[in-house]
N, C-alpha and C positions, 0 to 999 in steps of 0.2 A: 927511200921507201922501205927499204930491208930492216933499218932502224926502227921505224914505227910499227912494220910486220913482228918484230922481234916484240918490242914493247906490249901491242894486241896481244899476242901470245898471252907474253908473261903475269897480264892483267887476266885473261882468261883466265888461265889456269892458276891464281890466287883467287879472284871470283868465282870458280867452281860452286855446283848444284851444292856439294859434300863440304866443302869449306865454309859456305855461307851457313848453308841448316845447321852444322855442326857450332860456328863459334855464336850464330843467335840462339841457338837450342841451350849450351852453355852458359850464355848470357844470363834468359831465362830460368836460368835454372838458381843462376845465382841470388836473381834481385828475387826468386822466392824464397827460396831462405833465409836473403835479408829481412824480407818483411814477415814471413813469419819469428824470427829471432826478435825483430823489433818488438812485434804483437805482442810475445809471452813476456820478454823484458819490462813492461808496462805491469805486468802484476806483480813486481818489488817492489819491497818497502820502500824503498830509496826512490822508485820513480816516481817523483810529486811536482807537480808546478812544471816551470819550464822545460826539466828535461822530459816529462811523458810527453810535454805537447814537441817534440822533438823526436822522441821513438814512433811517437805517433805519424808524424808528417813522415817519417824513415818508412814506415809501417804501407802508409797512403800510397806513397811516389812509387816504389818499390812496387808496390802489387799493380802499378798500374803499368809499368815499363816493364814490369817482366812477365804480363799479360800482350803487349807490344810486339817482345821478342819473342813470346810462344808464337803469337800471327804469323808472322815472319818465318820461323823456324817448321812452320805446316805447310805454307803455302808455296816457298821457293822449292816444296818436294813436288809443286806440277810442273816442274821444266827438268828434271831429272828423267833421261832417258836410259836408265839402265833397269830400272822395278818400272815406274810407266803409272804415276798413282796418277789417278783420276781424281776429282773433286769430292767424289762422294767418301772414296776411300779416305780421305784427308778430315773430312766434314764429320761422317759416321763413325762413332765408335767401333768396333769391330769388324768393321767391311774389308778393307785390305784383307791382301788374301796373302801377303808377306807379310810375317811379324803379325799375326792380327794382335793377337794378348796384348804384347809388348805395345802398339799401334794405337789397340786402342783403350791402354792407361794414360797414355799420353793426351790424348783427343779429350777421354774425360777428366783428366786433371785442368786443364784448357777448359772450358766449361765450368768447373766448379771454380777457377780463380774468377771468372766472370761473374759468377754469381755470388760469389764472397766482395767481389768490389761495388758492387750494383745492390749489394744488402746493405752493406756500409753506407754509400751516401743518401739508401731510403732510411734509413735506421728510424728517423723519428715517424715515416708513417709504417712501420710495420711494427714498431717497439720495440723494447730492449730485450723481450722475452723471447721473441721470435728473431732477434739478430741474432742473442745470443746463441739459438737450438742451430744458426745457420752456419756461424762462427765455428761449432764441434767440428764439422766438415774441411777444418785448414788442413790440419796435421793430415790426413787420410790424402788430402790435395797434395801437400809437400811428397808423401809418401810414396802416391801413384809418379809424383814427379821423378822422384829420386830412382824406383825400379824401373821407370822406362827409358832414363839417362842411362843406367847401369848395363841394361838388359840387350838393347837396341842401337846404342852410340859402339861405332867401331873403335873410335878410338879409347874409350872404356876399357880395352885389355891396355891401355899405356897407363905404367906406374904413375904419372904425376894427374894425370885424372881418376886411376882410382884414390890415390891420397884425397885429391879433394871431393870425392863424394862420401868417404870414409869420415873426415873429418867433420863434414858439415853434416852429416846424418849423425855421426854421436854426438854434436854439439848440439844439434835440434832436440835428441832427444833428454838431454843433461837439461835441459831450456824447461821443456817440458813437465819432466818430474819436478825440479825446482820452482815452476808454475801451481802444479798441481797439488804440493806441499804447503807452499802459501797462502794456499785460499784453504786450507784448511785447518792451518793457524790461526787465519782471519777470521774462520768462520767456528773457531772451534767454540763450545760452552753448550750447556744444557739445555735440552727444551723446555719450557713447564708451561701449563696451563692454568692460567690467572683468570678473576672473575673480576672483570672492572666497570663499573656505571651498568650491572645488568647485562652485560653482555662476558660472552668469554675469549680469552685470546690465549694466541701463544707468543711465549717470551723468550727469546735465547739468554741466558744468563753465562757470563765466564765461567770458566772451570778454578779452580783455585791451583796454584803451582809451588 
């Protein structure tokens, strides 16, 4: 009996309130960054054919399991009895009365991966114009994610966690700019206003190099 008291224990206290929110909050953290690194990788040149539908599936799976482990990482905070969160506090942005800031970047980061996953598979009934204005909201999403990892996780003052939130926020944002350069190569060349069949348009013409 003393063997298996021992064992309960030692299960306990690896399943801890703080061990579990900690390594799903981490988890979560990570498969968002994957998917947003997939996402902006998809606007290279290079991504064509097979491999975007590849970044993309990367892109999909990712935001949907590190929406998974956000759940997880919220909700094992109602059996913590040292702060004592209530469901609202977990639920509502700002309510917590610990951390609220911190608390509730997290809650709306959580939130807006939901609604970036739920844009994406309505995509064809709300259109590409309206996914897209929905889409702007990723980076902001990673971002809320990344300062309330940084802000709120205890274990955030250990070097090898901040290593990896260091690295994976200048990678996101190196992803980024090199997104945002691309579509402006793609999109580069002049405007002009032509008169064709009676009517007038506009026409992007290349720039010459």
């Amino acid at each position: 009996m003393a063997i298996f008291h021992h064992f309960g224990s030692s299960i306990s206290q690896i399943l801890s309130v703080w061990v579990t929110t900690r390594a799903a909050g981490l988890t979560s953290y990570m498969l968002l960054f994957a998917s947003i690194a997939a996402g902006l990788l998809q606007g290279g040149a290079w991504a064509k054919g097979p491999v975007k539908a590849k970044l993309n599936m990367v892109h999909q799976w990712c935001g949907w399991f590190g929406l998974l482990f956000g759940m997880v990482h919220g909700l094992v905070l109602l059996f913590d009895r040292y702060v004592g969160y209530s469901l609202a506090d977990i639920l509502i942005p700002f309510k917590a009365s610990e951390d609220r800031l911190w608390m509730g970047l997290g809650i709306l980061s959580l939130y807006l991966m939901l609604l970036l996953i739920i844009s994406s598979d309505l995509m064809k009934k709300l259109g590409r114009k309206a996914w897209r204005l929905i889409h702007f909201l990723a980076m902001p999403t990673y971002l809320m994610a990344l300062i309330h990892g940084i802000m709120l996780g205890s274990d955030s003052r250990q070097t090898p966690v901040l290593v990896l939130y260091a690295v994976t926020g200048m990678a996101a944002l190196v992803l980024l700019v090199n997104r945002i350069l691309a579509s402006r190569r793609k999109g580069g060349g002049k405007l002009i206003v032509v008169q064709e069949g009676g009517k007038t348009r506009i026409k992007q013409i290349p720039t010459s190099r």
